[in-house]
C-alpha positions as CSV (number, residue, x, y, z in Angstrom):
1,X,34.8,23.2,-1.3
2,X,33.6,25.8,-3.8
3,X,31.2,23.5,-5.5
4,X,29.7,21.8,-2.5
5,X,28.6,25.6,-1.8
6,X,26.9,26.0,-5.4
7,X,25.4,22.4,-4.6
8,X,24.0,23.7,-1.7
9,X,22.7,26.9,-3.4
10,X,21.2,24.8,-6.1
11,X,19.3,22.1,-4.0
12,X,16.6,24.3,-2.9
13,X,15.2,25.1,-5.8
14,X,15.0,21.3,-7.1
15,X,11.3,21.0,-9.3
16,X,8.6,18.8,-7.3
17,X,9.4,15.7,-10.3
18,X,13.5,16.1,-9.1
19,X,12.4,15.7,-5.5
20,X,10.0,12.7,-6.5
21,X,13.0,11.0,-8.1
22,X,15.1,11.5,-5.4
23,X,12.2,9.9,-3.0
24,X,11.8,7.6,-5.3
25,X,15.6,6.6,-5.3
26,X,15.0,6.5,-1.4
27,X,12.0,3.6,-2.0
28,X,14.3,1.9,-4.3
29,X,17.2,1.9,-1.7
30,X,15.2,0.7,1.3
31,X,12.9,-1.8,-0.3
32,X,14.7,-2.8,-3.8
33,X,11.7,-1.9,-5.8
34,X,10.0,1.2,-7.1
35,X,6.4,2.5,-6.1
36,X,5.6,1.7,-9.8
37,X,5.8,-1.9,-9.3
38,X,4.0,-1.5,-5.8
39,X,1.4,0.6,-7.6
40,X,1.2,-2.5,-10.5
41,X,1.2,-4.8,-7.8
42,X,-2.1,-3.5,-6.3
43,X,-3.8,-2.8,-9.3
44,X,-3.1,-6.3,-11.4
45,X,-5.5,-7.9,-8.7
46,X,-8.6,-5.7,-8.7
47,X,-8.2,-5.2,-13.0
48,X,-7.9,-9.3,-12.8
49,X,-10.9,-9.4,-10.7
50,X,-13.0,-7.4,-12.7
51,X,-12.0,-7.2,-15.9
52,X,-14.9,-10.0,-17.4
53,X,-17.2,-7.3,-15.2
54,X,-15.7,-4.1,-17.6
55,X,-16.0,-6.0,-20.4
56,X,-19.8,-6.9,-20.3
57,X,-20.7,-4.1,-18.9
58,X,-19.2,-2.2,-22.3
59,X,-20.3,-4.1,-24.5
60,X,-24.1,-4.2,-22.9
61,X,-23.9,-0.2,-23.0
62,X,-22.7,-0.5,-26.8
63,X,-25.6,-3.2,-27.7
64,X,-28.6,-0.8,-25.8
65,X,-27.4,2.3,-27.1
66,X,-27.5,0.7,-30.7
67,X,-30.5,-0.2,-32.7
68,X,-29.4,-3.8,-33.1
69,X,-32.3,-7.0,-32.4
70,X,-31.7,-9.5,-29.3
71,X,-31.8,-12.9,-30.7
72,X,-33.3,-15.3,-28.6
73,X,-31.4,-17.9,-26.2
74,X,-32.4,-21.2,-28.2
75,X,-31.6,-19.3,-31.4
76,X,-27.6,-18.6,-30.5
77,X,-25.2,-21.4,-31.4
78,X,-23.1,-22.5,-28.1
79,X,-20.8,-25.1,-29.1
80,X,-20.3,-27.6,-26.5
C-alpha cells in the first residue's frame, strides 16, 4: 500500500518523452504496431515516388553551379 502512494506521488512529474512512451505503449496495445512504422509507412510511398525527382534535381543544381561544359545529345554514348 505504501508504494502505490509513492507511485502516485511519482506519476505526475513523468518527463514529456516518459509520457510519449507510455502513449506509445497504448498505440502498440490497440493496433499492434508503433507510430514509427505508421510514420515509415506513409513516408516509403511519397520518398518512392519522388526519389528519381530529388535525385535530378541535385545533381542539375551541382552541374549549373559548377563550371563544367554540356556535351551535346548525339555526342553521349547510350548503350542500347
Amino acid at each position: 500500500m505504501r508504494h502505490q502512494k509513492s507511485l502516485a506521488a511519482i506519476r505526475p512529474t513523468l518527463s514529456g518523452r516518459a509520457c510519449a512512451l507510455r502513449e506509445k505503449s497504448a498505440v502498440d496495445a490497440r493496433t499492434g504496431r508503433s507510430k514509427t512504422f505508421y510514420a515509415t509507412e506513409a513516408l516509403t510511398p511519397y520518398l518512392d515516388e519522388n526519389e528519381d525527382y530529388l535525385l535530378a534535381k541535385d545533381a542539375l543544381e551541382d552541374f549549373t553551379q559548377s563550371d563544367d561544359d554540356a556535351i551535346e545529345l548525339a555526342d553521349g554514348f547510350w548503350p542500347a
